[in-house]
DSSP file (Angstrom, degrees, kcal/mol; ACC not computed):
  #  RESIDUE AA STRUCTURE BP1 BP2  ACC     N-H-->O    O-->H-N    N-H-->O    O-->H-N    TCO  KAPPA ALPHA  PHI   PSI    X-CA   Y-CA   Z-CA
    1    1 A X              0   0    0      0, 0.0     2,-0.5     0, 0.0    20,-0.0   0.000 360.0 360.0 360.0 138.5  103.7   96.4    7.4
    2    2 A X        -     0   0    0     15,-0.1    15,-1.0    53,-0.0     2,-0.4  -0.783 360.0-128.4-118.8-174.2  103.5   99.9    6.2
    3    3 A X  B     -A   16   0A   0     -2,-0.5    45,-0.9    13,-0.2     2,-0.3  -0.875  18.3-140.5-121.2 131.9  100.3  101.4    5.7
    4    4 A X  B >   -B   47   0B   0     11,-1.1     3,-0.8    -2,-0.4    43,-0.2  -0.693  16.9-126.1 -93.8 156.9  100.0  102.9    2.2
    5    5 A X  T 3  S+     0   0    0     41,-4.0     3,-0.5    -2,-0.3    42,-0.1   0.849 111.6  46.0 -52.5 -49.7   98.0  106.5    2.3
    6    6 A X  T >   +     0   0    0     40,-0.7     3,-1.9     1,-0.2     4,-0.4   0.510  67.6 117.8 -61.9 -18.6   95.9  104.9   -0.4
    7    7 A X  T <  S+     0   0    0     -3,-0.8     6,-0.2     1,-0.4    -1,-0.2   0.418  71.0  66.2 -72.1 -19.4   95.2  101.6    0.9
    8    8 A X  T 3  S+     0   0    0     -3,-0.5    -1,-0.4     1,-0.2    -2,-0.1   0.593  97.0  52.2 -48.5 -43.7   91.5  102.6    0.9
    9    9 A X  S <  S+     0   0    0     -3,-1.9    -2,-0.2     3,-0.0    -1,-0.2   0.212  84.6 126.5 -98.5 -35.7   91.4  102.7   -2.9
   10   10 A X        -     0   0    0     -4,-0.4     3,-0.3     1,-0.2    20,-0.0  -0.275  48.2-159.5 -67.8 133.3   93.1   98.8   -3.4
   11   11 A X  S    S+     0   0    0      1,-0.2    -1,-0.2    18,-0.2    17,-0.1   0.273  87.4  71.0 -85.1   2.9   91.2   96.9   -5.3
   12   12 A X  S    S-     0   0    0      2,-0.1    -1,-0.2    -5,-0.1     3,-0.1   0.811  93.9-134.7 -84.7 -23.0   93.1   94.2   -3.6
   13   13 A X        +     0   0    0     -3,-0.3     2,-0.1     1,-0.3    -2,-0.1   0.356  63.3 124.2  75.2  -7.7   91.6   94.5   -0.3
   14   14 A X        -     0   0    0      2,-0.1    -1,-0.3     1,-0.1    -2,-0.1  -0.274  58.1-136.5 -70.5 157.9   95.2   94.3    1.6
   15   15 A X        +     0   0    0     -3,-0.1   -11,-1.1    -2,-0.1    -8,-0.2   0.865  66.5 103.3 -70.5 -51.7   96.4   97.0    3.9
   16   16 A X  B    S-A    3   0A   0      1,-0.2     2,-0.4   -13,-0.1   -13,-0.2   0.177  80.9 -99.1 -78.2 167.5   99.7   97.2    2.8
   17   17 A X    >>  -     0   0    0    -15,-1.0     3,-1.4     1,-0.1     4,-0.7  -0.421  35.4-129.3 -63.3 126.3  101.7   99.5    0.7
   18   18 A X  G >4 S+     0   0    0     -2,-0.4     3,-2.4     1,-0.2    -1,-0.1   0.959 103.9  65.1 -43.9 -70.4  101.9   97.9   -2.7
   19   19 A X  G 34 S+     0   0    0      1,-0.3    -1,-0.2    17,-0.1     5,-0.0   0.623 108.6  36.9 -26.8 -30.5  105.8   98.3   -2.7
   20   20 A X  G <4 S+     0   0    0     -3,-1.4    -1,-0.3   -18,-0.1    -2,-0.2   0.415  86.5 121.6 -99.0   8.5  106.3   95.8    0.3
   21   21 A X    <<  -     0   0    0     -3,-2.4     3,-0.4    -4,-0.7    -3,-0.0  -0.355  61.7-140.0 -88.2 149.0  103.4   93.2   -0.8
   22   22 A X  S    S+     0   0    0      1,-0.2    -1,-0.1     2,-0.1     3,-0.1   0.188  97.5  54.4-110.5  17.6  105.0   89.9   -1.2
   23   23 A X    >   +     0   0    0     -5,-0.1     3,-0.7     2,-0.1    -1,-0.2  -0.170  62.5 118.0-138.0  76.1  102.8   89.4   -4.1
   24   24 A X  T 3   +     0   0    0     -3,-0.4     3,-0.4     1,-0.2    -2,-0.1   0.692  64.8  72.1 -80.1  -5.9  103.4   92.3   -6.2
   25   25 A X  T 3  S+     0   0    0      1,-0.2    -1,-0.2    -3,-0.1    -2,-0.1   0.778 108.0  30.6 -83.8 -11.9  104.7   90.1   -9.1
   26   26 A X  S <  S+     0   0    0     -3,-0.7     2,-0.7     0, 0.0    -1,-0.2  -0.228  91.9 128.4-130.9  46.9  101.4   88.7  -10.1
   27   27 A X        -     0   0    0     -3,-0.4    -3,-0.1     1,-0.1   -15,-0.0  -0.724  41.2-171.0-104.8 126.1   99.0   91.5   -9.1
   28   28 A X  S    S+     0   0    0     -2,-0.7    -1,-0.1     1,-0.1    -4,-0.0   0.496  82.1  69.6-100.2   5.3   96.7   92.8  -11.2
   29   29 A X        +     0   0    0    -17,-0.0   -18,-0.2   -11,-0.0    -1,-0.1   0.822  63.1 158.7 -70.0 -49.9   96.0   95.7   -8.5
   30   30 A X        -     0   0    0      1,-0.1     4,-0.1   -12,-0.1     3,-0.0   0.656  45.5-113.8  15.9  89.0   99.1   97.6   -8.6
   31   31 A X    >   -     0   0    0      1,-0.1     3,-0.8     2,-0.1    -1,-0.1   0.162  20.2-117.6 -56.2 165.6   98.8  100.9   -7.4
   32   32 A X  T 3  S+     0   0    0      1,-0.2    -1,-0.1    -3,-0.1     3,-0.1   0.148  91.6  81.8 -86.9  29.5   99.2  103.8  -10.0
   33   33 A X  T 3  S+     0   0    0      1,-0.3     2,-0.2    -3,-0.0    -1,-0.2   0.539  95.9   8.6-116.9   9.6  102.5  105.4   -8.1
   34   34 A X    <   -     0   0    0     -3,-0.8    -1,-0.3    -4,-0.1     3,-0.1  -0.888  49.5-156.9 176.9 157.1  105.1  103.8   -9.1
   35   35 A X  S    S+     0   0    0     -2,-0.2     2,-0.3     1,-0.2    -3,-0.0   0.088  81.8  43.5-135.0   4.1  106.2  100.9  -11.8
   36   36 A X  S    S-     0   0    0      3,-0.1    -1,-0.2     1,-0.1   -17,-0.1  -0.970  72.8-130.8-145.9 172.6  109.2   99.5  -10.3
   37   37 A X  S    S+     0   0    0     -2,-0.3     3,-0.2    -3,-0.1    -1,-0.1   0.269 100.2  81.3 -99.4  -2.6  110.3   98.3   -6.5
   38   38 A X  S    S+     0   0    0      1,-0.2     2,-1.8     2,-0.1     3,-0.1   0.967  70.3  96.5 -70.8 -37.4  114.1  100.9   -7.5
   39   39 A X    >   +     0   0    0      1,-0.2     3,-1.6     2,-0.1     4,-0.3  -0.313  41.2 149.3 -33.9  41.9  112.0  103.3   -6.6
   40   40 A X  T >  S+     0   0    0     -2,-1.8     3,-1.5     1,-0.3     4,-0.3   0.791  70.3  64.4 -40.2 -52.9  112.9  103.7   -3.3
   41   41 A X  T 3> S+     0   0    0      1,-0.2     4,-0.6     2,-0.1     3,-0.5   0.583  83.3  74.6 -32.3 -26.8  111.9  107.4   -3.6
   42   42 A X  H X>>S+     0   0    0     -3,-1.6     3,-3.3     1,-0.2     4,-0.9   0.927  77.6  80.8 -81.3 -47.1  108.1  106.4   -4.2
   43   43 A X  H <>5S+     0   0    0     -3,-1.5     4,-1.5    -4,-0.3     6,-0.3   0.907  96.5  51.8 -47.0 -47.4  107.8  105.5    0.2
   44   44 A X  H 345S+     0   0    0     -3,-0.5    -1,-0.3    -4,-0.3    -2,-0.2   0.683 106.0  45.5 -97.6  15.4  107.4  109.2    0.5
   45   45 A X  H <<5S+     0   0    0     -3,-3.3    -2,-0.2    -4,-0.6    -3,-0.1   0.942 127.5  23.6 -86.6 -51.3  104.8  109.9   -1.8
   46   46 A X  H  <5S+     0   0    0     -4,-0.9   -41,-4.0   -13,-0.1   -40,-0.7   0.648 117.9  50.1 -88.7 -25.3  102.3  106.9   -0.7
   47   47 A X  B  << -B    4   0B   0     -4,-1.5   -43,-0.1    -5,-0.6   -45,-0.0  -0.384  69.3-131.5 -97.4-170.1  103.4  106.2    2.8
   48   48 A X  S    S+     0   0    0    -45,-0.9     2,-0.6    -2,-0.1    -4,-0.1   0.385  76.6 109.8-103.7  10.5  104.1  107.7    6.0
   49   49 A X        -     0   0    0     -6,-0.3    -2,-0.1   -46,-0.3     5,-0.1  -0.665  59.6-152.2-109.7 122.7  107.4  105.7    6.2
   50   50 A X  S    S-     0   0    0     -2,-0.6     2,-0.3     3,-0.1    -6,-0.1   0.656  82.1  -1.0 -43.5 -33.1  111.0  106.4    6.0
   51   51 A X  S    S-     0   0    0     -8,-0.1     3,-0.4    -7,-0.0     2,-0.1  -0.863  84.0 -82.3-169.6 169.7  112.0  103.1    4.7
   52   52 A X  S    S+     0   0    0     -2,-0.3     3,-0.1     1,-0.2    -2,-0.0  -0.198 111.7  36.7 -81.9 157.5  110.7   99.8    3.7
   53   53 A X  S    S+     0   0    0      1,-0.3    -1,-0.2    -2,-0.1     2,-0.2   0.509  79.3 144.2  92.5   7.3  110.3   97.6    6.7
   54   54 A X        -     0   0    0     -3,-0.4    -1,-0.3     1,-0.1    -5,-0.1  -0.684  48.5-115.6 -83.7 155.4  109.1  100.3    9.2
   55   55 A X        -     0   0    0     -2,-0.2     2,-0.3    -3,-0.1    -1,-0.1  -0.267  23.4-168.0 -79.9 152.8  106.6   99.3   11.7
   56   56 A X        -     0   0    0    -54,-0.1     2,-0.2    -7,-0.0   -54,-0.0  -0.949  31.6-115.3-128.7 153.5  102.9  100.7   12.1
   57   57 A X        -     0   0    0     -2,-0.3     4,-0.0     1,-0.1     0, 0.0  -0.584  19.3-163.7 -68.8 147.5  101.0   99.8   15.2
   58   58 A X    >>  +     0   0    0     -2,-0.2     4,-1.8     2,-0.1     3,-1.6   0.393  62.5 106.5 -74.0 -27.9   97.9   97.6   14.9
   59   59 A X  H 3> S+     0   0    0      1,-0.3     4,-1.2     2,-0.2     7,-0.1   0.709  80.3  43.4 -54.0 -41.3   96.7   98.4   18.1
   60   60 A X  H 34 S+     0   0    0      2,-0.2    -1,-0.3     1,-0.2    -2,-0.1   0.787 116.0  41.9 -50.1 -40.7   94.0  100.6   16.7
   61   61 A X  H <4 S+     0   0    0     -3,-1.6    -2,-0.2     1,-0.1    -1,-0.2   0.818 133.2  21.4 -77.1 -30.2   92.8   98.8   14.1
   62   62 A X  H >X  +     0   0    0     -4,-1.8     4,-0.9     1,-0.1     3,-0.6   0.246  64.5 147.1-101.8  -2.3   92.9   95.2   16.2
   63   63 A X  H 3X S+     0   0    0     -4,-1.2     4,-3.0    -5,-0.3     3,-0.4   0.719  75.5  44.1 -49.1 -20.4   92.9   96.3   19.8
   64   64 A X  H 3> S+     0   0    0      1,-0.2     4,-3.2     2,-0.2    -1,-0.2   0.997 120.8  38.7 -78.2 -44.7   90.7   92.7   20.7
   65   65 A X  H <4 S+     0   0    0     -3,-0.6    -1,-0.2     1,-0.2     4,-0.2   0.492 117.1  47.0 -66.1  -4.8   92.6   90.6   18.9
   66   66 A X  H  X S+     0   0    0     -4,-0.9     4,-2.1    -3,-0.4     3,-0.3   0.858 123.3  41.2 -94.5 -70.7   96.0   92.4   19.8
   67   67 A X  H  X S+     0   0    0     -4,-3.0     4,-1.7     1,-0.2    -2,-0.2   0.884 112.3  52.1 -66.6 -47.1   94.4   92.2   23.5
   68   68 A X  H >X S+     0   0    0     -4,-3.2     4,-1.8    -5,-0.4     3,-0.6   0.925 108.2  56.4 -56.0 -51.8   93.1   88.7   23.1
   69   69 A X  H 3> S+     0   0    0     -3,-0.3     4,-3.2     1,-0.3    -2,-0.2   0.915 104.5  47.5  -8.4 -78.9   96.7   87.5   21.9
   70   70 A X  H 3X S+     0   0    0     -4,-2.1     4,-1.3     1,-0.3    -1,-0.3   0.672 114.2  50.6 -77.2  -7.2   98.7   88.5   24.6
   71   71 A X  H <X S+     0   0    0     -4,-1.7     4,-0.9    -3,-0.6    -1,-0.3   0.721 110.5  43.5 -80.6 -33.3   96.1   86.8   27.1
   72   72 A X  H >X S+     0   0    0     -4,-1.8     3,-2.1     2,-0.2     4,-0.8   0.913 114.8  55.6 -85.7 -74.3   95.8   83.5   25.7
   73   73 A X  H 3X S+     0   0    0     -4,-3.2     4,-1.4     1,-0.3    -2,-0.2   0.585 109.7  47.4 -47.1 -40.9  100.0   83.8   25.3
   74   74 A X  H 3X S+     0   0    0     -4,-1.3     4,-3.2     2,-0.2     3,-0.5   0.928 115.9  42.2 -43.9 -55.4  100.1   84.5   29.1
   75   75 A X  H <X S+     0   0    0     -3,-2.1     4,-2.9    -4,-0.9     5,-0.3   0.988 117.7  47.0 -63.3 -59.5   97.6   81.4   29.9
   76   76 A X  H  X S+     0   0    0     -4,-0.8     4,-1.7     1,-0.2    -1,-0.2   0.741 111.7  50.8 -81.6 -16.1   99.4   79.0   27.3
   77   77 A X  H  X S+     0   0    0     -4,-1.4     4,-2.9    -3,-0.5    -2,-0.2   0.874 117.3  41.6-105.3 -58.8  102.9   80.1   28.8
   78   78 A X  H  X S+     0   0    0     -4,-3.2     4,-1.7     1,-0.2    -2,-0.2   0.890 114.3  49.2 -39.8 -38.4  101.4   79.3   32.4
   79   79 A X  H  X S+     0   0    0     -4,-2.9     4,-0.8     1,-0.2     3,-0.4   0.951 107.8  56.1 -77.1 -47.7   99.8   76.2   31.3
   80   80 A X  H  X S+     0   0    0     -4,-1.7     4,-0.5    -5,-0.3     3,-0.3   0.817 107.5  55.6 -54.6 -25.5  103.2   75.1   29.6
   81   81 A X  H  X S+     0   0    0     -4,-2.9     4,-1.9     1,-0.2     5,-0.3   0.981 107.2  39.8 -71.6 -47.7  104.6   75.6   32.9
   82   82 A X  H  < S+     0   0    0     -4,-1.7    -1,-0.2    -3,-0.4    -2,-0.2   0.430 110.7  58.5 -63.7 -14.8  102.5   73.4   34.9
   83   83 A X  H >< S+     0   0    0     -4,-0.8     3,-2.8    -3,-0.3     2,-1.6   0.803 111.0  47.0 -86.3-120.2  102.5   70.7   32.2
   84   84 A X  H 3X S+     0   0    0     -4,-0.5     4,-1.8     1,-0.4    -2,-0.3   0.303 116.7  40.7  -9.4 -39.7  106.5   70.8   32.6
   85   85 A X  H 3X S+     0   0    0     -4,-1.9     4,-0.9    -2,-1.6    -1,-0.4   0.641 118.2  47.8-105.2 -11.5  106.5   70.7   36.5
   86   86 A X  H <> S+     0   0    0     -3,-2.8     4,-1.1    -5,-0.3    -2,-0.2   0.895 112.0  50.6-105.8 -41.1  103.5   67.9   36.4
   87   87 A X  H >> S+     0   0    0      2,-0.2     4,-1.9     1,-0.2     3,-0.6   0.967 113.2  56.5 -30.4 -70.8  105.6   65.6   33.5
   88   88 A X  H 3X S+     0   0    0     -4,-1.8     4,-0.7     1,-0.2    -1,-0.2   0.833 107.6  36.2 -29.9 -56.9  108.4   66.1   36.0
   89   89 A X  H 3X S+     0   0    0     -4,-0.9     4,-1.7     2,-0.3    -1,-0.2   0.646 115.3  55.4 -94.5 -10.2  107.2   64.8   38.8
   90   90 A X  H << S+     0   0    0     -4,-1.1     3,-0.4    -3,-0.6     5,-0.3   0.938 116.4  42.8 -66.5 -77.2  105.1   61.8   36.9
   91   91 A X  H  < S+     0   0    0     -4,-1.9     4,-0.4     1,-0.3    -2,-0.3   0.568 107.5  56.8 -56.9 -20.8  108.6   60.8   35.3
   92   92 A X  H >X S+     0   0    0     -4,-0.7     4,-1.8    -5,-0.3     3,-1.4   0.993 115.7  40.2 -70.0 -76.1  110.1   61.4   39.0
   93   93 A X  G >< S+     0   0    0     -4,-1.7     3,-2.5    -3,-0.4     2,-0.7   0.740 115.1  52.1 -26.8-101.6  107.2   58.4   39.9
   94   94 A X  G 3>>S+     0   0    0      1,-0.4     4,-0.9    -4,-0.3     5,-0.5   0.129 110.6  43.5 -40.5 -23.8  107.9   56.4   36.8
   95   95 A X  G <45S+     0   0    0     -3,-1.4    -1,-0.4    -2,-0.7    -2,-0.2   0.840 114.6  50.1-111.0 -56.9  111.5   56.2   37.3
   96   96 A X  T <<5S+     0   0    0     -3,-2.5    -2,-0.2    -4,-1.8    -3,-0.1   0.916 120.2  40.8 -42.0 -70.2  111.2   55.3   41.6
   97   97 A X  T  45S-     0   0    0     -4,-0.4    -2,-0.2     1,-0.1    -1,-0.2   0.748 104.6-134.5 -99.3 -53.9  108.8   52.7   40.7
   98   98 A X  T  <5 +     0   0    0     -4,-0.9    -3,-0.2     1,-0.3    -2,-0.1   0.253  52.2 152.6 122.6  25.8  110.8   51.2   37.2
   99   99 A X      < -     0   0    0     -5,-0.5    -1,-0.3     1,-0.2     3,-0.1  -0.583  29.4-167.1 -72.4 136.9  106.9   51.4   35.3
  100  100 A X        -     0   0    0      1,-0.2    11,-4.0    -2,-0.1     2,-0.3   0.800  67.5 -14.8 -90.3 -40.8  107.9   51.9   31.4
  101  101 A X  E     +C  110   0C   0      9,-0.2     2,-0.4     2,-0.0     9,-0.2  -0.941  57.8 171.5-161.2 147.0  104.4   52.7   30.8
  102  102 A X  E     -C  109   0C   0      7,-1.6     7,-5.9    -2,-0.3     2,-0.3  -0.963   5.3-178.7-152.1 171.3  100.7   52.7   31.9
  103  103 A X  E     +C  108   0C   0     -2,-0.4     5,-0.2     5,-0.2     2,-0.2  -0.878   3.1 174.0-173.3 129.1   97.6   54.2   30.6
  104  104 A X        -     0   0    0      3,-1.1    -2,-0.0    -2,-0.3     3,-0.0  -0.499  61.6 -50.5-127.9-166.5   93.8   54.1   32.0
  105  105 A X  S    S+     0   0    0      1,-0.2     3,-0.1    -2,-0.2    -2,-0.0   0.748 134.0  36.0 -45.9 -12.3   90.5   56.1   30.7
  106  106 A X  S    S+     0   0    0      1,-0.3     2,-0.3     0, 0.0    -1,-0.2   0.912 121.5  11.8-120.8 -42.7   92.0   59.6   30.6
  107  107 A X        -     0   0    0      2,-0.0    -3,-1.1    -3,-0.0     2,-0.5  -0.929  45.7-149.3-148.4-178.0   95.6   59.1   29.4
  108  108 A X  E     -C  103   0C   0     -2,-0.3     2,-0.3    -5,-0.2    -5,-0.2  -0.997  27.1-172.0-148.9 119.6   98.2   56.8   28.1
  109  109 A X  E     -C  102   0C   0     -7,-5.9    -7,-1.6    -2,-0.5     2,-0.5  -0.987  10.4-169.2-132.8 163.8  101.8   57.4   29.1
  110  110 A X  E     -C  101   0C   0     -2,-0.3    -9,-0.2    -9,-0.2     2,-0.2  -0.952  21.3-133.9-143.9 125.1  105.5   56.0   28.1
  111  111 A X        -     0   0    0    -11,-4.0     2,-0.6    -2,-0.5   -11,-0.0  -0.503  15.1-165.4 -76.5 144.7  108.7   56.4   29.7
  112  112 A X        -     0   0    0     -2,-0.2     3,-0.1     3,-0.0    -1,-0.1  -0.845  20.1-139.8-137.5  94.9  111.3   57.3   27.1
  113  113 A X        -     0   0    0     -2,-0.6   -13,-0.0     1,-0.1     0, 0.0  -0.140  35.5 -89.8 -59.8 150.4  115.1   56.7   29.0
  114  114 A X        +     0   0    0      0, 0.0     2,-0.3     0, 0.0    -1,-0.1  -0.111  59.3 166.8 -65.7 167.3  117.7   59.3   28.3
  115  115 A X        -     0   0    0     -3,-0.1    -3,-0.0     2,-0.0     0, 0.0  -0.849  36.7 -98.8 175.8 144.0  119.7   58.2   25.1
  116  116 A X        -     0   0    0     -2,-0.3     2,-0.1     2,-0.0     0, 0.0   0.197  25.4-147.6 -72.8 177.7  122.2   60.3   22.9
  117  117 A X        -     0   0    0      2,-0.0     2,-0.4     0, 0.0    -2,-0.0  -0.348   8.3-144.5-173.8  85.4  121.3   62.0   19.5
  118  118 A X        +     0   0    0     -2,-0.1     2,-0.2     2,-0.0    -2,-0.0  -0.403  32.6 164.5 -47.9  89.1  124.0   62.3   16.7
  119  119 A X        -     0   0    0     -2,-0.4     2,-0.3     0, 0.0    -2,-0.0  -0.449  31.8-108.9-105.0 166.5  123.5   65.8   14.7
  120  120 A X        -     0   0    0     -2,-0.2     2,-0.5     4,-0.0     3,-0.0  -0.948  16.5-129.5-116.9 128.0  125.8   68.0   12.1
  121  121 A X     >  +     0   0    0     -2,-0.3     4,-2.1     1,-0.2     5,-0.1  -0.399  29.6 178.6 -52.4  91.1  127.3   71.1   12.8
  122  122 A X  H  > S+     0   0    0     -2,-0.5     4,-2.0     2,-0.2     5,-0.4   0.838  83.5  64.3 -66.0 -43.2  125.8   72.9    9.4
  123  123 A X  H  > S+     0   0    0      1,-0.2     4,-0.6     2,-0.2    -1,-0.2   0.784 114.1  25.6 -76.7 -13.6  127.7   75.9   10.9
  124  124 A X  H  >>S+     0   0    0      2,-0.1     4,-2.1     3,-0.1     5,-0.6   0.768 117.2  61.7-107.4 -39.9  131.2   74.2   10.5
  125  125 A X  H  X5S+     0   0    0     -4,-2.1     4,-1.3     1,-0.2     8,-0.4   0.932 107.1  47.4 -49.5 -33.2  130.1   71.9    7.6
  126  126 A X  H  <5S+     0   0    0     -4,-2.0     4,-0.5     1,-0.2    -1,-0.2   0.958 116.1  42.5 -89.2 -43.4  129.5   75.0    5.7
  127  127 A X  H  <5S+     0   0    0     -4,-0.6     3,-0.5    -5,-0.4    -2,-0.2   0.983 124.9  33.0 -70.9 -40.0  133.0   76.9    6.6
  128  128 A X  H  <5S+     0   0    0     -4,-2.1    -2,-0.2     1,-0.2    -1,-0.2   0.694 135.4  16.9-102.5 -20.6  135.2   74.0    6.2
  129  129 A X    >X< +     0   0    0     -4,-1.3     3,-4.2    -5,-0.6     4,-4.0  -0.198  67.3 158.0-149.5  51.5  133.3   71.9    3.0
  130  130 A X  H 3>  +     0   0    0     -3,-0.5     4,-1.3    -4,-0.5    -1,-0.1   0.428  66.4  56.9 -47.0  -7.3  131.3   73.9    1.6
  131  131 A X  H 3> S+     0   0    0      2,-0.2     4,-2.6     3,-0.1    -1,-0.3   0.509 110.6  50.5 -95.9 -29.4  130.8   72.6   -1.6
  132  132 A X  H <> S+     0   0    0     -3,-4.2     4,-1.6    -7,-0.3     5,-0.3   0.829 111.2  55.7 -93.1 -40.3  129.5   69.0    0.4
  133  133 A X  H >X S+     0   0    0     -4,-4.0     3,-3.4    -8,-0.4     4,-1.1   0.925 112.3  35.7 -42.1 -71.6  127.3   71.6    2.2
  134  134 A X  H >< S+     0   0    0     -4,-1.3     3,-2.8     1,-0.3    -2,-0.2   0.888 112.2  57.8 -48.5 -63.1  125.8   72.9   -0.9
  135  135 A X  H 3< S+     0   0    0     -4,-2.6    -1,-0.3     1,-0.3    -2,-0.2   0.692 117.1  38.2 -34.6 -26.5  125.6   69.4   -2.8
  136  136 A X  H << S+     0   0    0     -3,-3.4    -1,-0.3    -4,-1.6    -2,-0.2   0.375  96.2 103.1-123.0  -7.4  123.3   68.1    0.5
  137  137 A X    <<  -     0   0    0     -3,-2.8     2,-0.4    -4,-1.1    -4,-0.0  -0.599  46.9-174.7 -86.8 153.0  121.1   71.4    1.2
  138  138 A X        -     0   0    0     -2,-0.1     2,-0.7     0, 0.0    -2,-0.0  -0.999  18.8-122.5-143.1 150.1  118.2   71.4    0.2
  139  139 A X        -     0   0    0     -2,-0.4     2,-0.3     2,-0.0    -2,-0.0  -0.701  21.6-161.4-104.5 133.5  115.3   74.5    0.2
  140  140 A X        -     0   0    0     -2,-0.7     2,-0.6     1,-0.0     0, 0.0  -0.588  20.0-119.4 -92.6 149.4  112.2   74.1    1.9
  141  141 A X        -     0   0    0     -2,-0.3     2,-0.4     0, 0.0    -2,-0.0  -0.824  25.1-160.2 -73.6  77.3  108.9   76.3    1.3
  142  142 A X        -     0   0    0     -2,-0.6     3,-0.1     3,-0.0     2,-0.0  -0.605  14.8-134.8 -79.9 127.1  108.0   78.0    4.6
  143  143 A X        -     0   0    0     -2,-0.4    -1,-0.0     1,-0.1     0, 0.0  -0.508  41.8 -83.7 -96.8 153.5  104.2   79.0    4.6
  144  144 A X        +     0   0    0     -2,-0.0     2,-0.3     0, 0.0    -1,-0.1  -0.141  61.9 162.3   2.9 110.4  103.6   82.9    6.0
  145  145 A X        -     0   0    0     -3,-0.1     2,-0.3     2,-0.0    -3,-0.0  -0.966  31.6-123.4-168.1 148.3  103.5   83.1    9.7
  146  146 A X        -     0   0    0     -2,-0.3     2,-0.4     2,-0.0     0, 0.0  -0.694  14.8-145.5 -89.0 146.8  103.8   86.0   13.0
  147  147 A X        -     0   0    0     -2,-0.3     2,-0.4     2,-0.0    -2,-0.0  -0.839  20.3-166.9 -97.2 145.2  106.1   85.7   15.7
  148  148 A X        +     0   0    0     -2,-0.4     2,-0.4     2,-0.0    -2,-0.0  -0.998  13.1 175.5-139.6 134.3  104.6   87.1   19.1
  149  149 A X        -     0   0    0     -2,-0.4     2,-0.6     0, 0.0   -79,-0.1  -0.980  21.6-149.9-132.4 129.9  106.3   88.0   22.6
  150  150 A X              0   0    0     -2,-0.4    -2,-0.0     1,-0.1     0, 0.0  -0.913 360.0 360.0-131.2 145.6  104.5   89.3   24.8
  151  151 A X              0   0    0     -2,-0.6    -1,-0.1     0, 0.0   -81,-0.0   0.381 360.0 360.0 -82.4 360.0  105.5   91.5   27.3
């Protein structure tokens, strides 16, 4: 995100610099600093940022929710572990014993035997028949969404 100097002033109620807002085509906010996105030039009048796409820290503005984040990722990255190493050793069981499935008051499980899984190489379909590529692709809508690693 970059944080416009102004951002105080939107009648939108967003953070961001008007120039990077992904809906600046149907905004009836528009800041008063600029009338086109060629305006590259415009980043140093309203921001603090050299070019589009530079980062600003949140940590000030979020720190609990910044802090809260990386704690639950830590806890769900353990827990995923211990679910992996407790699946293992049930399917270890399940396999000795030949059970395909059982389930009582608390959970319901099913053994699912290894078995092959017939895919296509988009990355060679696309160099070598590209045309069949294009004819068969199709675009999807992907909704908004953060990626997080925490360190």
């Amino acid at each position: 995100m970059i944080k416009c100097k102004v951002w105080e002033n939107a009648d939108c109620g967003k953070l961001n610099c008007c120039y990077t807002c992904d809906e600046w085509d149907d905004c009836d906010y528009k800041c008063d600093f600029f009338d086109n996105r060629d305006d590259t030039d415009i980043l140093k009048t309203c921001t603090d940022a050299e070019e589009v796409g530079e980062i600003v820290d949140l940590t000030q503005q979020v720190p609990e929710v910044i802090k809260a984040i990386s704690d639950i990722c830590t806890q769900k990255k353990n827990i995923e572990a211990q679910e992996k190493e407790m699946k293992q050793k049930l399917q270890e069981v399940m396999e000795q014993f030949g059970v395909k499935s059982f389930k009582n008051d608390v959970i319901e499980v099913t053994y699912v035997a290894p078995t092959t899984r017939i895919s296509i190489d988009s990355t060679k379909l696309k160099k070598e028949l590209p045309e069949v590529a294009e004819k068969y692709s199709k675009t999807s809508n992907v909704s908004a969404s953060i990626r997080i690693k925490v360190k």
